[in-house]
Structure formats: C-alpha cells, structure tokens
C-alpha positions in Angstrom: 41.1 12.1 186.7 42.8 10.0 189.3 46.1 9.7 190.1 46.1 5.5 189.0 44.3 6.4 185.8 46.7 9.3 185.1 50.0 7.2 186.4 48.6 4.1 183.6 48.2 7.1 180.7 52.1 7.6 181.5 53.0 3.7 181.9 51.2 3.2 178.5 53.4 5.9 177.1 56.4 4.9 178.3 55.8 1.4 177.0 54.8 2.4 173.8 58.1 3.9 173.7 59.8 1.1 175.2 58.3 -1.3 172.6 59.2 1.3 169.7 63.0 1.2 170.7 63.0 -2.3 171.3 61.3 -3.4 167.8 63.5 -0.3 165.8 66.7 -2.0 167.5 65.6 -5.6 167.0 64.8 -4.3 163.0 67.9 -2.1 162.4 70.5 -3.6 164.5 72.3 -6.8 165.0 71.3 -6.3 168.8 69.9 -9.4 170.3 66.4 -8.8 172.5 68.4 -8.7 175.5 71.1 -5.6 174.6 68.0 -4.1 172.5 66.1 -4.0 176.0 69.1 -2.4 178.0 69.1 0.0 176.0 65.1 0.4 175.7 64.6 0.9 179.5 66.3 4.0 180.5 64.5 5.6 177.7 60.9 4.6 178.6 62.4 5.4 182.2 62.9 9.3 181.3 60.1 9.1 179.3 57.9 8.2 182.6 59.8 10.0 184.9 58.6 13.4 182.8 55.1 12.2 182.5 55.1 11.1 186.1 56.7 14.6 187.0 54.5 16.6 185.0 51.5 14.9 184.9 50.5 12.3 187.0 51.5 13.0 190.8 53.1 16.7 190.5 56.8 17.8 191.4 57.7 16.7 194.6 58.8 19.1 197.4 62.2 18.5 197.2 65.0 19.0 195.4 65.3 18.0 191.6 67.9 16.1 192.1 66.8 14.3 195.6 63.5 13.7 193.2 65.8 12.2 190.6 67.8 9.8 193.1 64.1 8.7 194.3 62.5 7.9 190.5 65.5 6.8 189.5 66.1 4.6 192.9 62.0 3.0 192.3 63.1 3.1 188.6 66.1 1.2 188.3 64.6 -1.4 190.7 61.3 -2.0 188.6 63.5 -2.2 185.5 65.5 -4.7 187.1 62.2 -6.5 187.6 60.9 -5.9 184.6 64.3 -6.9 182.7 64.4 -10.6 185.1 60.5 -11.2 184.5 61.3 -10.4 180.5 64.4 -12.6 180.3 63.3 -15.3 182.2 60.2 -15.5 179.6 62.6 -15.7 176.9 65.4 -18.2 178.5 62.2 -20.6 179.4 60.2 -19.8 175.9 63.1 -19.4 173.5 60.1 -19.3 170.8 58.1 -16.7 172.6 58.2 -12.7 171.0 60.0 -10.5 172.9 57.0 -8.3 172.3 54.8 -10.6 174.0 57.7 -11.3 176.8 57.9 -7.1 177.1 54.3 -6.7 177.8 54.2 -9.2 180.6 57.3 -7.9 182.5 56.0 -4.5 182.0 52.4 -5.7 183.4 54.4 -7.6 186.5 56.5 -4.5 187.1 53.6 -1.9 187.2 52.1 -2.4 190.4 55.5 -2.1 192.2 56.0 1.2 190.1 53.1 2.8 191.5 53.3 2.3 194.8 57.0 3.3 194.7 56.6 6.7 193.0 53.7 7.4 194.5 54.6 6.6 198.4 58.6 7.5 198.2 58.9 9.7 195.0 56.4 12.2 195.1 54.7 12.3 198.1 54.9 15.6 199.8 56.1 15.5 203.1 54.6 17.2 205.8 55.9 20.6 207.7 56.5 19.8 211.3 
C-alpha cells in the first residue's frame, strides 16, 4: 500500500474524529461551531500525528520531540488553513452546515498536509 493511500486512511480517520467532536460539541454544548472546532482540531491532530507516526510514513530519525515540533509545526499550519477555509464558508454561507463547511476545509487542507509531513516531518535524512 502506498504511502498517499495509507497517509488518506489516516486523514479519513482523523476527520472522522474531527467530525465526531465537532457534532458531540455542537449537540451537548452551548459551543458555537467556531469554539466546537478549536477544540476539534488538536484532537484529530494527535489522532493523525499517531496514525501518521505509526502507520503511514514511519518514525522519523530524529528525536521524538524534534518529530513533534515538525508535525506539530506542518500541523498547526494546516489547521490554521483548515480553520480560515471552514470559517470563511460559514461567515459567507451563514445557512451552510458546519459539516458540509468541515469537509471542504479538511479537503483544501489535505494536499498541503501531505506534502508537509511527508517532505519535512518524516523524511529520513541522509548520513553524510
């Protein structure tokens, strides 16, 4: 299985649970769709970090945490692009979902996210 096919496998999961928290928070809580999301990112963000880790492109060569920085320095910026593409759908649709606005910022965000992880996150560098 390829590394895109695997790396998808892992985005699906991680917006599966992205999509859970958001729709539990929306349901349960007086939360709004923009704190609901806030709080749904970093969670499908660990989710995919231990998918990507583990299953997708391998652990890196270097340290755990220098790995972390990485994912979470790719991360954070996808989620930030993810979050602008999601509220920006919502400000300019007030009647669209926020389901619907989810899976198009998490479609626009998922190119990025691969080539991020997969060129700065867990490529193995080379021995001189």
């Amino acid at each position: 299985m390829n590394k895109l096919l695997r790396f998808l496998i892992a985005g699906t999961i991680g917006f599966i649970v992205d999509a859970s928290i958001l729709h539990l928070l929306l349901w349960f809580t007086p939360f709004g769709p923009f704190v609901s999301r806030a709080v749904s990112i970093p969670t499908a963000l660990l989710t995919t970090w231990f998918l990507n880790r583990n299953f997708t492109f391998g652990r890196s060569n270097r340290s755990l945490a220098s790995e972390g920085f990485r994912y979470g320095s790719v991360g954070l910026t996808s989620a930030l692009l993810n979050y602008a593409v999601f509220s920006s759908l919502l400000m300019a649709e007030p009647g669209l979902r926020p389901i619907i606005a989810l899976t198009l910022a998490s479609a626009a965000a998922t190119a990025f996210s691969f080539f991020g992880y997969s060129r700065f996150v867990f490529r193995h560098r080379q021995n001189s």
